[in-house]
C-alpha positions in Angstrom: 0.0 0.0 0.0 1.6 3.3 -0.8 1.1 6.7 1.3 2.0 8.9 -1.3 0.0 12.1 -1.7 -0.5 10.8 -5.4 -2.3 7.8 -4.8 -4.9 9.6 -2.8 -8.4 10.3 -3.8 -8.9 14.2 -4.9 -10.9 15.2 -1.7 -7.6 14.1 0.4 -5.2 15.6 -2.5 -7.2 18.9 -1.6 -7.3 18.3 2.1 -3.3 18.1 1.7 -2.7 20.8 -0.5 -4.8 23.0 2.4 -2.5 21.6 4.8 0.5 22.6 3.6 -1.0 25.9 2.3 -0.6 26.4 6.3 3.0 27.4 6.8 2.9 27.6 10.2 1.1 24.5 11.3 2.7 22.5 8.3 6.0 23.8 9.8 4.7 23.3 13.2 4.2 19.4 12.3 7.4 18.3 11.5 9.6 20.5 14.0 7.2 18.8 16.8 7.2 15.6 15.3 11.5 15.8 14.5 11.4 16.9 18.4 9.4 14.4 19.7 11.3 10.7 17.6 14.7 12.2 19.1 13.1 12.1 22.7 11.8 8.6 22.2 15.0 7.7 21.9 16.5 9.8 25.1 18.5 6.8 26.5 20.5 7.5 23.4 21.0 11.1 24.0 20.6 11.6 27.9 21.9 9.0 30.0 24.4 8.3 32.7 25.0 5.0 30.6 27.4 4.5 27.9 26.6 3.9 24.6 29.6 1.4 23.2 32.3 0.5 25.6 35.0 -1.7 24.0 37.4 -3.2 26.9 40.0 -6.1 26.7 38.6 -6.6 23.4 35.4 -7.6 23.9 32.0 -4.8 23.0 29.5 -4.0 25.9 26.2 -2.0 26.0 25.1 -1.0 29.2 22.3 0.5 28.3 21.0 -2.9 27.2 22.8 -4.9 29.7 24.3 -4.4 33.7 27.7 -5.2 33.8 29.2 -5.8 37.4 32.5 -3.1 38.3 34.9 -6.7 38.1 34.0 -7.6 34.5 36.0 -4.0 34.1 38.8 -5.1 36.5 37.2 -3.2 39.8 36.5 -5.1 43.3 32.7 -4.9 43.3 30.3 -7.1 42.5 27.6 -4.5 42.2 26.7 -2.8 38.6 29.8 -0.3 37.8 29.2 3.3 38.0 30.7 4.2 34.6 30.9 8.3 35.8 32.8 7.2 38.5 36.0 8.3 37.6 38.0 4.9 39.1 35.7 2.8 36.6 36.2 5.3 33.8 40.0 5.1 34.5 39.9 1.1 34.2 38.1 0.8 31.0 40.3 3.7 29.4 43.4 1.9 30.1 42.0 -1.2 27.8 40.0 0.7 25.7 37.4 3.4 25.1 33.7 4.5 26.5 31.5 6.4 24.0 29.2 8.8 25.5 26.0 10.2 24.6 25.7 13.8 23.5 24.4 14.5 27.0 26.1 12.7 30.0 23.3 12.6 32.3 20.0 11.0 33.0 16.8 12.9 34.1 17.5 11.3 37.5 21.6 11.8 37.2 23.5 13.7 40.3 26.8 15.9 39.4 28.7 15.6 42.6 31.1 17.4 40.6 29.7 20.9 40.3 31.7 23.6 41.1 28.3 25.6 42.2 25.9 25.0 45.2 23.1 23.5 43.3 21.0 24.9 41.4 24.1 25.7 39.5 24.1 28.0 36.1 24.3 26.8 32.8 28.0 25.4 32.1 29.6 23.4 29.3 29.0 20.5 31.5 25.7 21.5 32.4 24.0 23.3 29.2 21.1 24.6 30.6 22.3 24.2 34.6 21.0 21.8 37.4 18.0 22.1 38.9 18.0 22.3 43.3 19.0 18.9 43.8 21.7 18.9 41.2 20.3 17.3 38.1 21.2 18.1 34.4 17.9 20.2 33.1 18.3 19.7 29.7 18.4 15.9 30.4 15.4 16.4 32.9 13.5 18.7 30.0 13.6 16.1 27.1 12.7 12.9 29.5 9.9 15.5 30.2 8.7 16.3 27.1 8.6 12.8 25.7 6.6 12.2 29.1 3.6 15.3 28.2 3.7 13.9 25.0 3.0 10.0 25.3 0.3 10.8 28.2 -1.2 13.3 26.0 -1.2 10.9 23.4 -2.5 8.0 25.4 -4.9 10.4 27.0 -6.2 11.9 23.7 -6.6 8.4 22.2 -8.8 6.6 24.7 -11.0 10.2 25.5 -11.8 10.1 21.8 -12.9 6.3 22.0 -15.2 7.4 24.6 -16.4 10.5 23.6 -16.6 9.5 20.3 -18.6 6.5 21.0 -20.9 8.4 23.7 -21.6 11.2 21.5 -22.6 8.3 18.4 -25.1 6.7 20.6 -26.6 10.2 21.7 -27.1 11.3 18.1 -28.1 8.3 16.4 -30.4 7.0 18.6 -31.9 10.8 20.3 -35.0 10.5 22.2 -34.9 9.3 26.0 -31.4 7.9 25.7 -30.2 11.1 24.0 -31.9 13.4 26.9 -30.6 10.2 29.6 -26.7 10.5 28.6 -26.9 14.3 28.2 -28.4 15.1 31.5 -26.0 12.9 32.7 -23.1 14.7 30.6 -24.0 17.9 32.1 -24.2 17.2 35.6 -20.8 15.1 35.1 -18.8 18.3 33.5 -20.5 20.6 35.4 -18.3 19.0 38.3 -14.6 21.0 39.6 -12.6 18.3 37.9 -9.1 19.8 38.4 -10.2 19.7 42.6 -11.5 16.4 42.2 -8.4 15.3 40.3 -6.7 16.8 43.3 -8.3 14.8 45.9 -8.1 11.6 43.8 -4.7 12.1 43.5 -4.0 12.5 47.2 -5.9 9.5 48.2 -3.8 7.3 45.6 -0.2 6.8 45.4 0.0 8.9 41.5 1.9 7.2 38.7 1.5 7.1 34.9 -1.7 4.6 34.9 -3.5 6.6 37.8 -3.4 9.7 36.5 -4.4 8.7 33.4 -7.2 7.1 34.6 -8.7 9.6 36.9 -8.3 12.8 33.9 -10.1 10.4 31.6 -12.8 10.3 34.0 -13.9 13.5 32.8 -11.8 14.5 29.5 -14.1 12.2 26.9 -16.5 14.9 27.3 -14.3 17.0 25.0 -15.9 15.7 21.6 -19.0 14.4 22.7 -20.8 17.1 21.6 -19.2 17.1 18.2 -20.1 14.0 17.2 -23.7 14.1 18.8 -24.4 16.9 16.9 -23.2 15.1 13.7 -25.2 12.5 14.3 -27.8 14.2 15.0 -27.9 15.7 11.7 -26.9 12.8 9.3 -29.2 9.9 11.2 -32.4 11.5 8.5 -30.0 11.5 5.4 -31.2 9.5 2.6 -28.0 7.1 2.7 -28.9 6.2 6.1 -32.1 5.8 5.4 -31.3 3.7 2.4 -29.0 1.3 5.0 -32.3 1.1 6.9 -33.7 -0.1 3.9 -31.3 -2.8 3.4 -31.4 -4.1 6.7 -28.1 -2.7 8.2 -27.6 -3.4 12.0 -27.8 0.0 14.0 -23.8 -0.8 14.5 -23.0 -0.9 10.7 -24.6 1.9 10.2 -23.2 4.1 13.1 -19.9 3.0 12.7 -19.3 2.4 9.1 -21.6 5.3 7.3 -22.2 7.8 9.8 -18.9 7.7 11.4 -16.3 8.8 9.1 -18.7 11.7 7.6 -18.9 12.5 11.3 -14.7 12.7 11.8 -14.3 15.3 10.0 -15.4 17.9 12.3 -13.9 15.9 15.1 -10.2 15.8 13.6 -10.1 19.7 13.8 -10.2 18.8 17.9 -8.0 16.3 18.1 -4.7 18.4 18.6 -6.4 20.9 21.0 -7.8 18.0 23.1 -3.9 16.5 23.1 -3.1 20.6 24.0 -5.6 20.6 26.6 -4.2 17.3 27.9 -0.3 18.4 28.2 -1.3 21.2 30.0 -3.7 19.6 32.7 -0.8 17.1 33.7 1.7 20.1 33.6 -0.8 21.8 36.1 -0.9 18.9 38.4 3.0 18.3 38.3 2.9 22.4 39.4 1.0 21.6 41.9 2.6 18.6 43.2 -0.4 16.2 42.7 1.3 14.7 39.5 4.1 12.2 38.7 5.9 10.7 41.3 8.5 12.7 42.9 11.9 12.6 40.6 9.8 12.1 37.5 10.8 14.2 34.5 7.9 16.5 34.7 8.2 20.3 32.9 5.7 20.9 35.7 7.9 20.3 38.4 10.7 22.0 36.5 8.2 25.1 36.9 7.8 24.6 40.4 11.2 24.3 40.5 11.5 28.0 38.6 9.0 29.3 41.0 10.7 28.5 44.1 14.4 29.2 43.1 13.7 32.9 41.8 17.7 32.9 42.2 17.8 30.4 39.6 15.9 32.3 36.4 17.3 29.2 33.9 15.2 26.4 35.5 11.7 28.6 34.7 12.9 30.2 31.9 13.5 26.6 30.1 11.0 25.0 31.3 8.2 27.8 30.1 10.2 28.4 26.6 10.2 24.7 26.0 6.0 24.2 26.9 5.4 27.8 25.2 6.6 26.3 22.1 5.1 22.9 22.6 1.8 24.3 22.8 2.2 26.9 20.4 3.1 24.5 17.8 0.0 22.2 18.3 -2.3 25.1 18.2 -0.5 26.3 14.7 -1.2 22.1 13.8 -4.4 22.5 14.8 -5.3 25.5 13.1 -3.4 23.6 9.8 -5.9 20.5 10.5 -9.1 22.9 10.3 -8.0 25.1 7.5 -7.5 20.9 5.8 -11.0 20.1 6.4 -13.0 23.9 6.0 -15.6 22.4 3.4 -15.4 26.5 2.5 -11.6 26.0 0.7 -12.7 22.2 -0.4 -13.0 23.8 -4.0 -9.8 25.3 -4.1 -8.1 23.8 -7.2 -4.5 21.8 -6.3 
């Protein structure tokens, strides 16, 4: 199967064509997406771990595999500490350690700085340590791959839900449709970022909690979207004429209503994953995020906010979610401008 923009049918050719006529979110889309493939590989560009190490002859990857401090001629049988500068010194003098660009993990100590921490920016430290001595560069890309896979995730399984809520609503109107949105509005009518609060003090909070508690009450997002697309296709002659045929209630929702009904809910998808980032970087603010030593840009900020003394660890953690943010909102302004039925018959 080829993805090239010539095989596709004219309406996508045009939907493209729109897209890119977008500078800034077409732009936007590949600096965030160039951004976000090098941190999913951060053990390969942040870590206390190195990369290759040849010794005695022989190749090791540490990253891959623990190697005990006497496979490199030390006295311990515990896994070596390759920044310690004894190990270093033992595998130098039989070989060579390659390094990743940066020589720190988000969790990674410098007992070497010359600085009470947090220490300025350095050549050792590019962007300085935070207030317990970490690298924040290191500690900003672990956290931006972070925001971006719990957005993600997050975005993804509210859009099931809403998207599935929102189908029954509209196709099937009547008491269920007055039931579920009764129920919607009492639902979202609720404090959620208090009630996220509280949940998250009663629970020790990790990845899978508080992903679980914010979808609680994010599918809400695009429920309305689809209802009301639903609500207007379900009288359409081609539904009717699926009626006609005998079509389950399923076939139809799902296979003719559905994708007419994605179009308007696409144009949502990267402000939900905006609106996502930002609720988790609230929490970590707050403290009712990740666990503690987490790469969090929210902590970072907290960080910023309680070491005025230190303006690098607020300044690079706000510059680096400014632009985050700001370049989803350019995609998702690209993303509408794609699917504005009022530039559909704008010639490629």
């Amino acid at each position: 199967m080829s993805f090239s923009p010539q095989t596709w049918t004219p309406l996508n050719r045009r939907r493209w064509a729109n897209f890119k006529a977008n500078k800034r979110g077409f732009w936007s889309l590949w600096i965030f997406l160039g951004v976000f493939v090098v941190t999913l590989g951060a053990e390969f560009v942040a870590n206390d771990n190195p990369l290759l190490i040849k010794f005695d002859g022989h190749y090791y990857v540490p990253e891959f595999v623990s190697y005990p401090e006497t496979r490199f001629g030390g006295a311990f049988e515990t896994e070596a500490r390759y920044r310690d500068p004894y190990v270093t010194k033992l595998i130098n003098a039989k070989g060579w350690i390659v390094w990743p660009l940066i020589p720190y993990s988000y969790n990674t100590i410098n007992y070497d700085l010359t600085q009470p921490a947090p220490s300025p920016p350095s050549g050792d430290n590019w962007l300085g340590t935070d207030d317990q001595g970490r690298d924040v560069l290191a500690r900003i890309i672990y956290g931006f791959r972070i925001s971006v896979l719990f957005g993600l995730s997050l975005t993804i399984l509210s859009s099931v839900i809403g998207i599935t809520a929102g189908a029954v609503q509209g196709y099937f109107g009547g008491m269920t449709d007055l039931v579920m949105q009764r129920f919607i509005e009492i639902w979202g009518g609720m404090p959620v970022l208090y009630l996220l609060i509280i949940m998250a003090s009663l629970v020790q909070p990790n990845f899978g909690w508080l992903l679980l508690l914010m979808l609680l009450f994010s599918w809400m997002s695009l429920v309305h979207v689809v209802r009301a697309e639903f609500l207007r296709a379900r009288n359409l002659d081609y539904v009717r004429a699926a009626r006609a045929l005998g079509a389950s209630n399923r076939v139809i929702m799902f296979k003719h209503m559905l994708p007419n009904a994605m179009v308007a809910t696409l144009t949502f998808l990267p402000f939900v994953l905006n609106h996502s980032i930002t609720t988790l970087t609230a929490l970590d603010f707050l403290g009712f995020g990740l666990p503690p030593g987490s790469p969090s840009l929210g902590e970072l900020l907290n960080q910023g906010k309680n070491n005025l003394q230190a303006p690098w660890l607020g300044i690079s953690s706000f510059l680096v979610l400014g632009a985050m943010l700001t370049m989803l909102i350019f995609i998702g302004e690209a993303v509408r401008d794609a699917f504005d039925p009022r530039k559909m018959g704008d010639k490629i």
